[in-house]
C-alpha positions in Angstrom: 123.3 155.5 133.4 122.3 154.0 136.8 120.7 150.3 136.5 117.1 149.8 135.9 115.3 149.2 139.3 113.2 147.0 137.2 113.6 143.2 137.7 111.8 142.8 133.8 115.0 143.4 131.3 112.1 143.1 128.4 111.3 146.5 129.2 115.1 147.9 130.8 116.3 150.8 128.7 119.6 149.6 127.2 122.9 150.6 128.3 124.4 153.5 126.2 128.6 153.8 125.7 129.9 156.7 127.9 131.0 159.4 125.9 134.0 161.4 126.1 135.1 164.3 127.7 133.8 167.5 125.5 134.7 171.2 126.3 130.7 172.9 125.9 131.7 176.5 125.0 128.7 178.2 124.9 124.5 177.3 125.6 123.9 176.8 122.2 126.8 174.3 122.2 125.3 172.6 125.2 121.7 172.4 123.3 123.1 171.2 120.2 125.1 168.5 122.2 121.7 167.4 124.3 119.9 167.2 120.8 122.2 164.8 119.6 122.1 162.6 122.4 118.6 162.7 122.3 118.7 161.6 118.5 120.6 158.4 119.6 118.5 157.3 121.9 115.8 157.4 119.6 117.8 155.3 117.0 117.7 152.3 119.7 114.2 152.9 121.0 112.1 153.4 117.8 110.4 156.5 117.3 108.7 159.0 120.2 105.3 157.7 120.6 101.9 159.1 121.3 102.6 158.7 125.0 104.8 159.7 127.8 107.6 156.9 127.7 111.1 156.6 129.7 114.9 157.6 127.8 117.8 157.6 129.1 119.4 160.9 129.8 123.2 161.0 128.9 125.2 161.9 131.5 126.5 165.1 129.9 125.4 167.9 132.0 127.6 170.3 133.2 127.3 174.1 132.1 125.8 176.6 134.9 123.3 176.6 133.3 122.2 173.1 134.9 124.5 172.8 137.8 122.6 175.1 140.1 119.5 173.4 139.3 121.2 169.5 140.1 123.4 170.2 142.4 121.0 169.2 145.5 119.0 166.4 143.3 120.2 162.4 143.6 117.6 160.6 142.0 117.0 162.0 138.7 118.1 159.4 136.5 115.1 159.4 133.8 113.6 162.1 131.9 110.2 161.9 130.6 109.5 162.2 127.0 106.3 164.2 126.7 104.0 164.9 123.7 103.1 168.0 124.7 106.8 169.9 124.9 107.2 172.8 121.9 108.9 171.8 118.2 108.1 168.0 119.3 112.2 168.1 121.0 112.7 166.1 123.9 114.5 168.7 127.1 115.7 166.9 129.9 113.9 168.0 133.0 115.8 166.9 135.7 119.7 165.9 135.1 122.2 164.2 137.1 124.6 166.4 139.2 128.0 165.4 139.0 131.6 167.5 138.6 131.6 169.3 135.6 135.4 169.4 135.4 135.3 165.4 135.1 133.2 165.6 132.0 134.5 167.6 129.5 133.8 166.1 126.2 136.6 165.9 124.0 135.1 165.9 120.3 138.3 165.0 118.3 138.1 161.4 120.6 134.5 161.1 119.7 134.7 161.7 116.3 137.3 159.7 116.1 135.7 156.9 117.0 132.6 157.4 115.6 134.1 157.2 112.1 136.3 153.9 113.2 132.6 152.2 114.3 131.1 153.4 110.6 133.6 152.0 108.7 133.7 148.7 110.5 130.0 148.4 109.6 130.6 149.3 106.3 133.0 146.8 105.8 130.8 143.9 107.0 128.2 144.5 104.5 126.1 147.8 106.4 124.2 150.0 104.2 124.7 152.6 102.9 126.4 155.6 105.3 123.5 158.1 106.5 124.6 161.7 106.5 123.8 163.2 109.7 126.8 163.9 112.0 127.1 163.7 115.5 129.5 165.9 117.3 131.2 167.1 114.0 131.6 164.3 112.0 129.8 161.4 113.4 127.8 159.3 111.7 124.6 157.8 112.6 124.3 153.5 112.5 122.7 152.2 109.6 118.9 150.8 109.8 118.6 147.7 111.4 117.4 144.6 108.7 115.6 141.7 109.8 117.1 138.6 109.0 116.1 136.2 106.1 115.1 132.6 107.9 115.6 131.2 104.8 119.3 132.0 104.2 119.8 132.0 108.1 121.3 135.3 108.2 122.7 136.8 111.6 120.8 139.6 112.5 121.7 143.2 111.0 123.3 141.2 107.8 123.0 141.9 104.7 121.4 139.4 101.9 124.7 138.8 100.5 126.3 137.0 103.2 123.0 134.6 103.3 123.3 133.7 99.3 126.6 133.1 100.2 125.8 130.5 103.5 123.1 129.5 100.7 125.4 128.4 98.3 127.9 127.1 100.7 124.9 124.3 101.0 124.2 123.2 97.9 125.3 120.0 98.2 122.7 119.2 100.9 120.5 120.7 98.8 121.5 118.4 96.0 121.0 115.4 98.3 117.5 116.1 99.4 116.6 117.0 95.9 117.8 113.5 95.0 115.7 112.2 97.3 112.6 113.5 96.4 113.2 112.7 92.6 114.1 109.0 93.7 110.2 109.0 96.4 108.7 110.0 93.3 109.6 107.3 90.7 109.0 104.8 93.6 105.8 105.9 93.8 105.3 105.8 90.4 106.2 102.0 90.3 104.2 101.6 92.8 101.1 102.8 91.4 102.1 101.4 88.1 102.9 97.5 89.6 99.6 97.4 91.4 97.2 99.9 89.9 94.5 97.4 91.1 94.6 97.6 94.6 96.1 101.4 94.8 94.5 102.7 92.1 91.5 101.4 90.7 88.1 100.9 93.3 87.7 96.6 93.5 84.4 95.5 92.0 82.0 94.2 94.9 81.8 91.1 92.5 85.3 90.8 91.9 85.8 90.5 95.8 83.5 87.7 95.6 85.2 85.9 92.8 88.5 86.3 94.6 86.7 84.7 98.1 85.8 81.5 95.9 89.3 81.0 93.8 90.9 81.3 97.5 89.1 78.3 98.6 88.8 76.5 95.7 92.7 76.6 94.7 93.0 75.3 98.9 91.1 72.6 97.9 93.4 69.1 97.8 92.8 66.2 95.6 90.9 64.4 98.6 88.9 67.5 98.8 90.0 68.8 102.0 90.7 72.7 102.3 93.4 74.9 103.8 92.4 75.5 106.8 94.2 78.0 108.4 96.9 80.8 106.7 98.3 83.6 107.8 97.4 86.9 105.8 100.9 87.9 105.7 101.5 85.4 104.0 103.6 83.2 106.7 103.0 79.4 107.7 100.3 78.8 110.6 101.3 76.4 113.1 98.2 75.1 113.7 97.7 74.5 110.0 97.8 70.4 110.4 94.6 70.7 112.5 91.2 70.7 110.8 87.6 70.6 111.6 84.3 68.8 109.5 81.8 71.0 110.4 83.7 73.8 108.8 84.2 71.9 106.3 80.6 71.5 105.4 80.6 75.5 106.0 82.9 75.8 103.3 80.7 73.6 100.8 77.7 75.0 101.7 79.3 78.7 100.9 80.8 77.3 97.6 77.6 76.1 96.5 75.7 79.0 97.2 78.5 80.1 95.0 78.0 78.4 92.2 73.8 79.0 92.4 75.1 83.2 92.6 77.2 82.8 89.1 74.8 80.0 87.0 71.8 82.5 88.1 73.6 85.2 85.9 73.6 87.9 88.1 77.2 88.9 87.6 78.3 88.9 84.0 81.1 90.9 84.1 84.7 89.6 82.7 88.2 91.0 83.1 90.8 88.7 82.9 93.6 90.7 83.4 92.1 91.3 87.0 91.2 87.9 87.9 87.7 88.6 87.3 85.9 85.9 86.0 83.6 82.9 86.8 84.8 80.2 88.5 83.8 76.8 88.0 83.7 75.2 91.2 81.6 72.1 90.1 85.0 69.6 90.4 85.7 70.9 93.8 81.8 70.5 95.4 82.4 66.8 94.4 85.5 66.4 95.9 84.7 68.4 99.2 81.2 66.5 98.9 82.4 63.2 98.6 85.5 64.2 101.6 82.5 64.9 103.9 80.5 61.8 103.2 82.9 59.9 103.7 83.1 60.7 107.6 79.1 60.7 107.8 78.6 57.0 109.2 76.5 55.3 112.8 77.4 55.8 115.9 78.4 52.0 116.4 80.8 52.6 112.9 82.2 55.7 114.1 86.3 55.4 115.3 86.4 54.7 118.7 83.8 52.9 119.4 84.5 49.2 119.6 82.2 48.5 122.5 79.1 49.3 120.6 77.0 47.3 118.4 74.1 47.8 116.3 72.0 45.8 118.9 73.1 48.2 121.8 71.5 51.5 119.9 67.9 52.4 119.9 66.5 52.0 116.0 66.2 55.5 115.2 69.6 56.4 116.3 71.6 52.7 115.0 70.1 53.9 111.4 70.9 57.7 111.9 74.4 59.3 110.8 76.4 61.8 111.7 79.7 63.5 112.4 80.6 61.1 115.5 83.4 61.8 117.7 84.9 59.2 120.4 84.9 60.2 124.2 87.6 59.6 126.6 85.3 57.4 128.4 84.6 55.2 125.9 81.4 56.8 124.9 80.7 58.5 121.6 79.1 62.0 121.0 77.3 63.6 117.7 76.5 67.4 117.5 73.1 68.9 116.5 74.5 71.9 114.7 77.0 69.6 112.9 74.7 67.1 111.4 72.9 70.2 110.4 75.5 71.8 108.8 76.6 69.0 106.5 73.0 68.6 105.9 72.5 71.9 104.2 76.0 71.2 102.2 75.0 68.3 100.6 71.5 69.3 99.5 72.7 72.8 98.2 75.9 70.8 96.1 73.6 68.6 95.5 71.2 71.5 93.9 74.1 73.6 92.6 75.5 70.6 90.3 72.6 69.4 89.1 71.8 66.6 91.2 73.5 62.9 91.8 76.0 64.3 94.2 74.8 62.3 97.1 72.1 59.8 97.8 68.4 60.7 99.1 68.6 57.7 101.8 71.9 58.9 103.3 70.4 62.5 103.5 67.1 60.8 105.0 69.6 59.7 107.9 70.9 62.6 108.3 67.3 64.7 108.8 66.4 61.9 111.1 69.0 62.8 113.5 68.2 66.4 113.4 64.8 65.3 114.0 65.4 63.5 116.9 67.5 66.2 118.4 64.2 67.9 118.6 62.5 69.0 121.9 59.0 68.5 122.8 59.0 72.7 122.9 60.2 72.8 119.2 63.9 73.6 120.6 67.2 71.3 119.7 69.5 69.4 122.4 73.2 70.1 121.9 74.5 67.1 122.0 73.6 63.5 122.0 75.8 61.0 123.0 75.6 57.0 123.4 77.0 55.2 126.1 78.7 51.7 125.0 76.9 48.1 126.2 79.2 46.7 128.3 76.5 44.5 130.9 75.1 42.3 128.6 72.5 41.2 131.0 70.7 44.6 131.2 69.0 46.5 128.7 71.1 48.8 125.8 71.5 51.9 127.3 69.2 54.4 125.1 70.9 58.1 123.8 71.5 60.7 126.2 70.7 64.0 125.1 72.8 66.9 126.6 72.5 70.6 126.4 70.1 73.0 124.6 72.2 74.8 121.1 71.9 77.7 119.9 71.9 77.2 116.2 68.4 76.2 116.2 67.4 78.2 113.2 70.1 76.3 111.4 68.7 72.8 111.9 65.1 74.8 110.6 67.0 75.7 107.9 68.2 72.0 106.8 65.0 70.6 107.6 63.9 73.0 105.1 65.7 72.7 102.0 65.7 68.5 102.8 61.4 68.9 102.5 62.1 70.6 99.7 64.7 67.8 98.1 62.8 64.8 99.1 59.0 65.5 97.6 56.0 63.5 98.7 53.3 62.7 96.2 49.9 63.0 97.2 46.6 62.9 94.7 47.3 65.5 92.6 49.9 67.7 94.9 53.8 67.3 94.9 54.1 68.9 98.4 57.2 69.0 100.2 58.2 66.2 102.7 56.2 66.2 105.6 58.7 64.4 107.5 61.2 67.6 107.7 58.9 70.4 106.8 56.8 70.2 109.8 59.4 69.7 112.7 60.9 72.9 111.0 57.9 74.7 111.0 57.5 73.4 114.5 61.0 74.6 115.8 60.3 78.4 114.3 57.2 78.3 115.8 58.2 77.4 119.1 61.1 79.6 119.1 59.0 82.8 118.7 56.3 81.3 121.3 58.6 80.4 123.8 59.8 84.1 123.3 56.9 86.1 123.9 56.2 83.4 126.7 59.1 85.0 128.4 58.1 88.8 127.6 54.8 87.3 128.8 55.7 87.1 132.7 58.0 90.3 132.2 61.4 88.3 133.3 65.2 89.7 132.1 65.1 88.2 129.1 67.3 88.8 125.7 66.2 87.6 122.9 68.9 85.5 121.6 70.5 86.8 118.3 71.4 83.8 116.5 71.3 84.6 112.6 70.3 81.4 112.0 66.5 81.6 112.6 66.9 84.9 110.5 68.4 83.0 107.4 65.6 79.8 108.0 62.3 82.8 108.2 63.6 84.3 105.0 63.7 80.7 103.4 60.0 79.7 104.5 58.5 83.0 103.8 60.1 83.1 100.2 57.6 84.6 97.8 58.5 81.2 95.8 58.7 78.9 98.3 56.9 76.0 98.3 56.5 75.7 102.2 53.9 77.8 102.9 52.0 77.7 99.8 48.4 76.9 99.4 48.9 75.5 95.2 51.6 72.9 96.5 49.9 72.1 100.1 46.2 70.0 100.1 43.9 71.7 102.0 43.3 69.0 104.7 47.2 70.0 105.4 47.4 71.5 108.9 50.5 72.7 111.2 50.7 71.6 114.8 52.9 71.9 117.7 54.3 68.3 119.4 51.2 67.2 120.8 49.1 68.6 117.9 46.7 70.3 120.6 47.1 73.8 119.0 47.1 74.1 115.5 48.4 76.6 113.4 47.0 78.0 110.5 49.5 79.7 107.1 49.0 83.1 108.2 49.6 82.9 112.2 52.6 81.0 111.0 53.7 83.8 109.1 52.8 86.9 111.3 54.7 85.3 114.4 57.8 84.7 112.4 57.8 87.9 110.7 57.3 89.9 114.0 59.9 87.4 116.0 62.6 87.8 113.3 61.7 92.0 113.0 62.4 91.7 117.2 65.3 90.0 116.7 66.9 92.6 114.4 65.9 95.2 116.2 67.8 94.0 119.1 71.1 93.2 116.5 70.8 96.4 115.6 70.4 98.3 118.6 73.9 96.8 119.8 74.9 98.1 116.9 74.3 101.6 116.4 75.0 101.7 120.3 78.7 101.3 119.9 81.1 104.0 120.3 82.3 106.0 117.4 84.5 103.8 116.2 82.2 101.9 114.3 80.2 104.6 113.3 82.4 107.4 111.5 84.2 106.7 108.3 87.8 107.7 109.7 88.6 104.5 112.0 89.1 101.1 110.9 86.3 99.5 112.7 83.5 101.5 110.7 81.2 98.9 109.9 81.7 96.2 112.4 79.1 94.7 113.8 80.9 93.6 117.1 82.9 95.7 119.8 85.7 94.1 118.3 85.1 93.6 114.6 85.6 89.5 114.2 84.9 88.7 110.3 82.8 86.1 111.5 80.7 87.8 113.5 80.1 90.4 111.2 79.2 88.3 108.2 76.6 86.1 110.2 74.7 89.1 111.4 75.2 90.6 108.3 73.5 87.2 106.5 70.6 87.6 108.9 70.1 91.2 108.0 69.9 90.3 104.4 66.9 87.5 105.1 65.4 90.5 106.7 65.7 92.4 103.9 63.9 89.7 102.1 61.3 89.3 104.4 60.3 93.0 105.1 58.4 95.2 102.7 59.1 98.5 100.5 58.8 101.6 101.3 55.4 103.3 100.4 53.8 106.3 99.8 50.1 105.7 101.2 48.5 102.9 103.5 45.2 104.0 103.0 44.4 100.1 101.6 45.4 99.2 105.5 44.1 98.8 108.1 45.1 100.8 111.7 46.4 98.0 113.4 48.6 96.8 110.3 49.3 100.2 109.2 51.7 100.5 112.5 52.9 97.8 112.1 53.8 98.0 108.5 55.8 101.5 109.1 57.5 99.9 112.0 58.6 97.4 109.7 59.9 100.0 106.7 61.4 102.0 109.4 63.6 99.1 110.3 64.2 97.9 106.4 65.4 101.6 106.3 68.2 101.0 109.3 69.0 97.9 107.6 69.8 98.6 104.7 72.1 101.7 106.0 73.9 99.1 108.5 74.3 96.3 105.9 76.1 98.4 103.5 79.0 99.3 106.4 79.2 95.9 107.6 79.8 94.8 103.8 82.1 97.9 103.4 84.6 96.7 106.5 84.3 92.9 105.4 85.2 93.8 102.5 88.7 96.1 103.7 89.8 92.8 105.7 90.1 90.9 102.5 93.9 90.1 101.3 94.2 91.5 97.6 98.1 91.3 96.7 97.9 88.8 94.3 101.8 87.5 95.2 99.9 86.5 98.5 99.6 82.9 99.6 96.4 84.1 101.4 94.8 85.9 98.4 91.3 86.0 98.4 90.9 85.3 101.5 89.2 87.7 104.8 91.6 87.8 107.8 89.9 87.3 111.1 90.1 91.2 112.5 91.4 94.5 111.8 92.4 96.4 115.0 94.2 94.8 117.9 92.3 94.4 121.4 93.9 96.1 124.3 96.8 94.2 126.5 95.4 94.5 129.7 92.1 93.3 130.0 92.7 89.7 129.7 94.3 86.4 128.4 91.6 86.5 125.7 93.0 90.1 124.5 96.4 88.0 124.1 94.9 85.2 121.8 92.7 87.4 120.3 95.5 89.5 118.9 97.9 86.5 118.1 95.5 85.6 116.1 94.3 88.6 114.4 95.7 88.3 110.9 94.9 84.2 110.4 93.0 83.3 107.8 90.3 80.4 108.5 88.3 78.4 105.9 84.9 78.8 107.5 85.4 82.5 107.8 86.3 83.2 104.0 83.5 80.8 103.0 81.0 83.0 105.6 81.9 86.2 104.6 81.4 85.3 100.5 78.0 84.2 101.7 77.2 87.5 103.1 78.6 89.4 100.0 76.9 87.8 98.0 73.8 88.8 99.6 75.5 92.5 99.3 75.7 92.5 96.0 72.1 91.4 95.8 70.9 94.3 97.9 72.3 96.6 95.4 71.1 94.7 92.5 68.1 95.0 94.1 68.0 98.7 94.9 69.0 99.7 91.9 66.2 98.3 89.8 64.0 99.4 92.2 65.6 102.6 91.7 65.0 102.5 88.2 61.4 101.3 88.0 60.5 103.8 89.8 62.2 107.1 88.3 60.4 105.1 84.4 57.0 105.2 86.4 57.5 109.0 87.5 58.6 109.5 83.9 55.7 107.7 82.6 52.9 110.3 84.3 
């Protein structure tokens, strides 16, 4: 046949053999002979179909019958098949006109080889021989298979040559068999070595079990603490280095510790999973006496040899603290530091019993908060004392520097040191006056100077320190003795600086509330305004509280939710016993307890995947720093950000077993409130 004009060989009718020569005797011959050529080229071209389609006429035309009729005709190298034609045959309509002398067809040659192609397929494996004839004696090609992909067969085979490439690879076969036996007893070993971390779901009091043994097994016999690891395990280069506020961080945490287990909310044993209490009583003494130890005047402090007692104001020559030399020959104290080991020793002091460290050398210490204190209510950062060096002039008096931020952790000390150091008056035992009013004072003054600010409609955030969270929940403890008429005279009154406005027990208590329900509301709209990430269960920052999940972060904010948990009421069914005003107000605030409590549960859920649990682990027990890596490119603080993604710092371990501990009492919590009211609903 003449090439396809078509450029698409998809669709190009395939090429048929020539045939030979043939000597056509008669018309019937000739008819017989286009049948059969008709018949193969519907063995390579499927079946007729409903519609007209293209075949290839053979070029073995040559009676007189057809010779009259093509001799004048060049072009007719396709037939159409129609669907319409009599007995369903295919007739040529238009044939090519070429010498009929040139095209006899000799049928002994093509039966010949006919039967020579049949039993060449034969012998490769064809099936089985089909008896029409073509031409007197020629056989028609078996029916096409479709290979088997999975003995990758060639095409047309039979399935006996693929079992036999099958078999020809059994020994791969073998191999990856072995393999997959030797995965699975891995696996198995696996699961079997460490069923406790693979296997079995970690108790949220476990975890917090595992937080104290880390830092109580860190703890030396002088009682300083590891203070960095690595949670692979490896050594920390900057492990020599170490830092005394965090160190009272790390008391503080293991003493709220020990008041978690002695209250016998967690009675739960399992030895064989390292769950069990831990008696940390030996190492509060040692880390308490460590951080006494440094607690000492400014002119005592190291450094300063060009101070004296007579050089320092009164207040501040009897006032202690965690002093550090300058380069300039001055010294420098902290206000968030002397509140921080402030709030250690008085919770040791409460967690052992009492006798841990004396009341006159916490008295110092509450003094120097005290004077940190602003006229306003706020702290100074820093205060730092020049040395005496011209004799004939005056002592230079303390320079106070800066305004901090951890404001509602000095409240906080002042707090639990009113309720240490007791004042007797008539019949009362009231806390200490001394402490409990400049705390009340800087709470106060914190949520004034706020709505000052919203006042004169300014760009103003309200800062989002957990701290003044943590001190709100303390005062406004349904317990606590701060606030309470049965310990307080009634001649007691709260004032600001200049005691021009005074304050009475239930202003104090409806601006804190409503300053601390702000406050979250802001901590939590960051939140939930996050991308995904932090939001759906399938990435590994689902829970963080940050853009870029830091332990620490989380766990403070998630401390401060807790206090506002504390603070906020239940849920109810009916405020008819309330009034308009405070009925708003009242769903705001179980509207927000509801977002809380959602929010505090994934933060403690992603604290608690950073925690190390191999138990062959140097670093076990312990809460790395972050989870996910920050991206290279922003900035040098993306490079020491991710070099030090998988340390493991003292402060952060003892922070984070502060905030699960507050977890666990959330679900405490939730579930008996659960359960008294399904018995009430039972009841009627």
């Amino acid at each position: 046949p003449r090439p396809s004009k078509s450029k698409n060989t998809m669709h190009s009718p395939r090429p048929i053999a020539p045939i030979a020569p043939a000597v056509i005797d008669d018309e019937d011959d000739e008819e017989n002979l286009l049948d059969a050529a008709v018949g193969d080229i519907g063995r390579w071209h499927g079946p007729p179909s409903a519609h007209a389609v293209p075949e290839t006429v053979f070029q073995a035309a040559s009676g007189p019958a057809y010779q009259d009729e093509a001799a004048d005709d060049t072009e007719p190298l396709l037939a159409w098949r129609s669907p319409g034609e009599e007995g369903g045959q295919v007739r040529a309509r238009r044939l090519l006109a070429m010498d009929s002398a040139s095209h006899r067809f000799d049928a002994a040659s093509a039966t010949q080889e006919s039967g020579e192609r049949h039993n060449k397929r034969k012998k490769e494996g064809g099936e089985k021989e089909n008896n029409q004839n073509l031409w007197g004696g020629a056989h028609v090609a078996p029916k096409a298979t479709r290979p088997r992909a999975c003995l990758n067969a060639r095409p047309h085979a039979s399935s006996t040559s693929g079992m036999g490439q099958m078999w020809a690879r059994r020994g791969e076969v073998c191999i990856w068999l072995g393999l997959a036996v030797l995965s699975m007893v891995w696996t198995y070993r696996a699961h079997d070595a460490h069923k406790h971390t693979l296997v079995r779901q970690i108790r949220p009091g476990q975890r917090i079990r595992w937080a104290a043994h880390y830092l109580a097994s860190s703890c030396d016999a002088q009682g300083k603490f590891r203070y960095l690891a690595r949670a692979n395990g490896m050594h920390h280069p900057e492990a020599h280095s170490y830092d005394l506020t965090h160190h009272a961080w790390v008391v503080s945490s293991l003493a709220q510790y020990c008041l978690y287990e002695g209250s016998g909310a967690d009675t739960h044993s399992a030895a064989h999973l390292n769950d069990v209490p831990l008696d940390v009583s030996d190492v509060l003494l040692r880390s308490a006496t460590y951080l006494v130890t440094h607690l000492r005047p400014a002119s005592e402090s190291e450094g300063s040899t060009s101070l004296s007692p007579s050089s320092l104001s009164k207040t501040m020559a009897e006032a202690v603290a965690l002093w550090k030399p300058r380069t300039d020959g001055s010294v420098e104290a902290h206000c968030h530091g002397a509140a921080m080991a402030l709030s250690a020793l008085v919770l040791a002091d409460r967690a052992v019993g009492g006798g841990v460290v004396d009341l006159r050398l916490l008295r110092s210490l509450g003094t120097f908060v005290v004077e940190m204190q602003q006229r306003n209510g706020l702290f100074y950062h820093t205060a730092v004392v020049h040395p005496h060096r011209d004799l004939s002039k005056a002592a230079p008096a303390a320079v106070f520097e800066g305004q901090t931020s951890h404001g509602g952790l000095a409240s906080f000390a002042l707090l639990l040191l009113a309720d240490l150091d007791r004042e007797h008056i008539d019949t009362y035992r009231m806390p200490g006056s001394s402490w409990l009013k400049p705390a009340v004072r800087a709470l106060m003054g914190t949520a004034l100077e706020d709505e000052r600010m919203r006042h004169y409609k300014v760009q103003f955030r309200t800062p989002s320190h957990h701290w003044y969270a943590i001190a709100a929940a303390e005062m406004l403890r349904h317990d606590a003795p701060y606030l309470n008429r049965s310990t307080l005279p009634d001649w007691y009154v709260f004032s600001d600086h200049f005691g021009s406005v005074e304050w009475s027990v239930h202003d104090i208590r409806t601006r804190v509330t409503q300053h601390t329900a702000r406050l979250l509301q802001g901590m939590l709209t960051h939140y939930e305004l996050l991308p995904r990430q932090h939001h759906e269960e399938v990435f590994e920052l689902h829970g963080a509280l940050t853009s870029n999940g830091e332990a620490f972060l989380t766990a403070q904010r998630l401390r401060s939710m807790h206090a506002g948990l504390c603070m906020l009421p239940q849920r109810r069914q009916e405020h008819t016993d309330i009034s308009p005003p405070d009925r708003d107000v009242q769903r705001e605030h179980e509207m927000l307890r509801e977002r809380l409590e959602r929010a505090a549960k994934k933060a403690a859920a992603y604290l608690s995947s950073l925690q190390v649990t191999y138990p062959d682990n140097p670093a076990f027990g312990g809460f790395s720093r972050a989870r996910v890596q920050m991206h290279q490119h922003i900035s040098e603080r993306a490079d020491d950000f991710n070099g030090r993604i998988n340390e493991v710092r003292m402060d952060t371990v003892g922070d984070v077993l502060v905030a699960l501990i507050g977890n666990r009492k959330l679900l405490l919590a939730q579930a008996a409130h659960h359960n008294l009211r399904h018995h009430h609903l039972a009841a009627h």
